[in-house]
N, C-alpha and C positions, 0 to 999 in steps of 0.2 A: 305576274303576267298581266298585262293589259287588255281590255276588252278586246282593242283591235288583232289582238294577239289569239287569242280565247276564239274569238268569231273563227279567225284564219285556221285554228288547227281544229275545230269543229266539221267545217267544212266538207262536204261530198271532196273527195280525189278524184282528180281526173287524171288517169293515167295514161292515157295516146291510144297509140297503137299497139298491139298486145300480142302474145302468145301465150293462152291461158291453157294451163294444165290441170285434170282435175281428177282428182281420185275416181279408179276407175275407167284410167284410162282414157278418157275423154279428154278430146285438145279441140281449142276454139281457138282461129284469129279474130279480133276486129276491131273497135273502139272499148276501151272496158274505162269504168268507173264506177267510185261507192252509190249507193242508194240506200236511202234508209226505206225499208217494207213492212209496216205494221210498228213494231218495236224494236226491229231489228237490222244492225248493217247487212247489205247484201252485196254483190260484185255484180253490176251490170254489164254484158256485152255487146256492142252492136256488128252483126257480122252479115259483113258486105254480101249482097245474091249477084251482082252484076255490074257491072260499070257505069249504070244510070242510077246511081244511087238507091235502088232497093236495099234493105235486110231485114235480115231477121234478129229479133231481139232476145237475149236468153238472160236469166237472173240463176246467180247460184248464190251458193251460204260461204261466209268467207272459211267455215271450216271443211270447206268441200275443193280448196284450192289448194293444189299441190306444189306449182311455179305460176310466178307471172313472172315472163319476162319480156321488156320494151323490143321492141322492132319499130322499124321504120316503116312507112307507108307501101312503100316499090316492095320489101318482101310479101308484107299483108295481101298487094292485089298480084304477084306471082301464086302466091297462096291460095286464093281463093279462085282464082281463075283456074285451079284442078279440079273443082265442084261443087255443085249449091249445098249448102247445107241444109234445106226443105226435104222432109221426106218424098219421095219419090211419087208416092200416091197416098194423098191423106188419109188418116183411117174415117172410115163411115159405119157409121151406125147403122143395122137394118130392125124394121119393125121384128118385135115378136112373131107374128104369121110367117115372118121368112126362115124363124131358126129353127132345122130340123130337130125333132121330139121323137123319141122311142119312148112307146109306155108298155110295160112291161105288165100285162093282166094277173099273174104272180106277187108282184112285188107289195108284202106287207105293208109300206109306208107312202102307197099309192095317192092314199086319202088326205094326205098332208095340204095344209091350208095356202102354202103356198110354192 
């Protein structure tokens, strides 16, 4: 095999447009391609939020891939034009002083350090 050979099959894939399946039931369309993440190959997806080119980007493990299969771009955005994939309302942290506490003036292990 040839270096130029070697480099080309080294290479991130770029797979197109996608219909990514993944254990657990989880299905993504968007752009998907390899990425390598620390030491590891991973499957990157870019999936479209809107017509103005927003997305969100997700990374899975390629043992967490069930089917990829290629689609064409016009299915991709009939697809995603049923719904953003952003959670609805981001989760928020609240301070400690917000989270409600029952202490229990019984409870033997009251005194615990934290």
């Amino acid at each position: 095999m040839s270096e130029d050979q070697t480099a080309e099959a080294s290479a991130p894939q770029d797979f197109g447009w996608v219909f990514l399946e993944l254990m657990g039931h989880r299905q993504r369309v968007g752009r998907a391609r390899e990425e390598y993440v620390g030491s590891g190959k991973m499957i990157r997806i870019d999936i479209p939020t809107d017509d103005d080119g927003g997305f969100v980007t997700e990374f899975y493990g390629t043992s967490a891939v069930y089917a990829l299969r290629p689609i064409s771009e016009e299915v991709a955005k009939d697809h995603w034009a049923a719904g953003d994939p952003r959670p609805v309302r981001p989760a928020e942290y609240r301070p400690d002083t917000q989270i409600e506490h029952y202490e229990d003036p019984n409870d033997p292990y009251d005194d615990r350090p934290f």
